[in-house]
KESE-104515 format. One record per residue (C-alpha): residue in three letters; x, y, z. Coordinates in steps of 0.1 Angstrom, whole numbers, plus 5000, padded with zeros to 4 digits. Example, Ala and Ser with C-alpha at 12.3 -4.5 7.8 and 13.67 -1.06 7.14 Angstrom:
residues 2
Ala512349555078Ser513749895071
This chain:
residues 158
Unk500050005000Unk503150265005Unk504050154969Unk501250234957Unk501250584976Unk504450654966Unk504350584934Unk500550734925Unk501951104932Unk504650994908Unk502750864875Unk499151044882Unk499251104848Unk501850954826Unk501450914789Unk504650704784Unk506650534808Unk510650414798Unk512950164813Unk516050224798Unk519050014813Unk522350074813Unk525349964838Unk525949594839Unk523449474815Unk525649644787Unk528749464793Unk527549144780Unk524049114775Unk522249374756Unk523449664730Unk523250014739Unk520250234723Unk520550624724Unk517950824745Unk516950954707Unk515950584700Unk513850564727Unk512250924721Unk511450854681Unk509350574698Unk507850834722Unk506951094694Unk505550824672Unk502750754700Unk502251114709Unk501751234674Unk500850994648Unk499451164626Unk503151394619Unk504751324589Unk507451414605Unk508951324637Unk511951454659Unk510651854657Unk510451964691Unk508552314691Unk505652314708Unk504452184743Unk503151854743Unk501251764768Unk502651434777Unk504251334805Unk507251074802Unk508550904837Unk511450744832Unk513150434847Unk516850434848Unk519950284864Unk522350584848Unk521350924858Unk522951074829Unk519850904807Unk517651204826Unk520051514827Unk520051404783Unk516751414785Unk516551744804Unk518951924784Unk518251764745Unk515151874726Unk512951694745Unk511952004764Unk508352024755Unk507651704771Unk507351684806Unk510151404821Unk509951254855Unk511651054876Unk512050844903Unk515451084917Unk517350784930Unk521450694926Unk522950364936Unk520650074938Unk520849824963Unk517749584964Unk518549404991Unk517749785010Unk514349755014Unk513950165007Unk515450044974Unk513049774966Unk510050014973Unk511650264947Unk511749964923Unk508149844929Unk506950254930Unk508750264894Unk507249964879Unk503950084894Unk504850394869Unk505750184843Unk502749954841Unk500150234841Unk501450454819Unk500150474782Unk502250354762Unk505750194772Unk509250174759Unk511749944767Unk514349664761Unk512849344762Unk515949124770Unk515649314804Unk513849094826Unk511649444841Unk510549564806Unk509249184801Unk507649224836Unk506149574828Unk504749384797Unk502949114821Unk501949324840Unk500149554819Unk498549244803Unk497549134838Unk495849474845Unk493649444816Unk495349684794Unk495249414766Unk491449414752Unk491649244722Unk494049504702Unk497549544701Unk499349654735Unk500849994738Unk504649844739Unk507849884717Unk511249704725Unk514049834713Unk515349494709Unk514049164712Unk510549054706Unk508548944735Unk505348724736Unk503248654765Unk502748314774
């Protein structure tokens, strides 16, 4: 329930939520993918209908909260051409799970992540795949395609 309080001031009203990993996952298991990657997915949901895409000049209104393991992936975010979009976060450094502070953070993001919108993510991480299940568990699957992109590996819910 203090998840869930936490996290509900947090994502009140997120349009997209991103997980994007960095640190140890890169070193041997995944590729990299730029925050512009992730953002062409986040344009293409926000604005369909553009012709278009990567023109930042007006405000949006959609909020992005962001998942991250590399602060670095929210100061780019802050200080690219992503400014009409509003970007959240969670505001922590140095993750520890076995903290239990920590593990609320982590459940308080994925709370974030599975009620946003629309999602982007890397599905060779095992939270974006989570997120996924989640978000099918919740009912946000009704009989159309769910609101996902993976910036690498196909996923398929069992």
């Amino acid at each position: 329930d203090r998840v869930r309080k936490e996290s509900s001031c947090i994502a009140s009203d997120v349009t997209v939520g991103l997980h994007i990993r960095r640190g140890d996952k890169l070193i041997h298991e995944a590729r990299r993918f730029e925050v512009r990657d992730y953002m062409h997915h986040v344009d293409h949901f926000v604005h369909p209908e553009r012709i278009y895409h990567n023109h930042y000049d007006k405000k949006y209104n959609a909020t992005i909260f962001v998942a991250t393991d590399e602060p670095n992936v929210v100061t780019e975010l802050h200080h690219r051409d992503y400014s009409p979009y509003t970007i959240l976060n969670s505001n922590h450094e140095g993750v520890d799970y076995t903290h239990p502070d920590h593990l609320r953070n982590l459940l308080a993001e994925l709370d974030c992540l599975v009620r946003s919108k629309f999602f982007v993510g890397t599905f060779s991480s095992q939270i974006s795949r989570l997120v996924y299940e989640l978000k099918m568990g919740h009912g946000a699957y009704q009989g159309k395609q769910l609101a996902v992109a993976s910036m690498d590996d196909d996923y398929y819910a069992s």
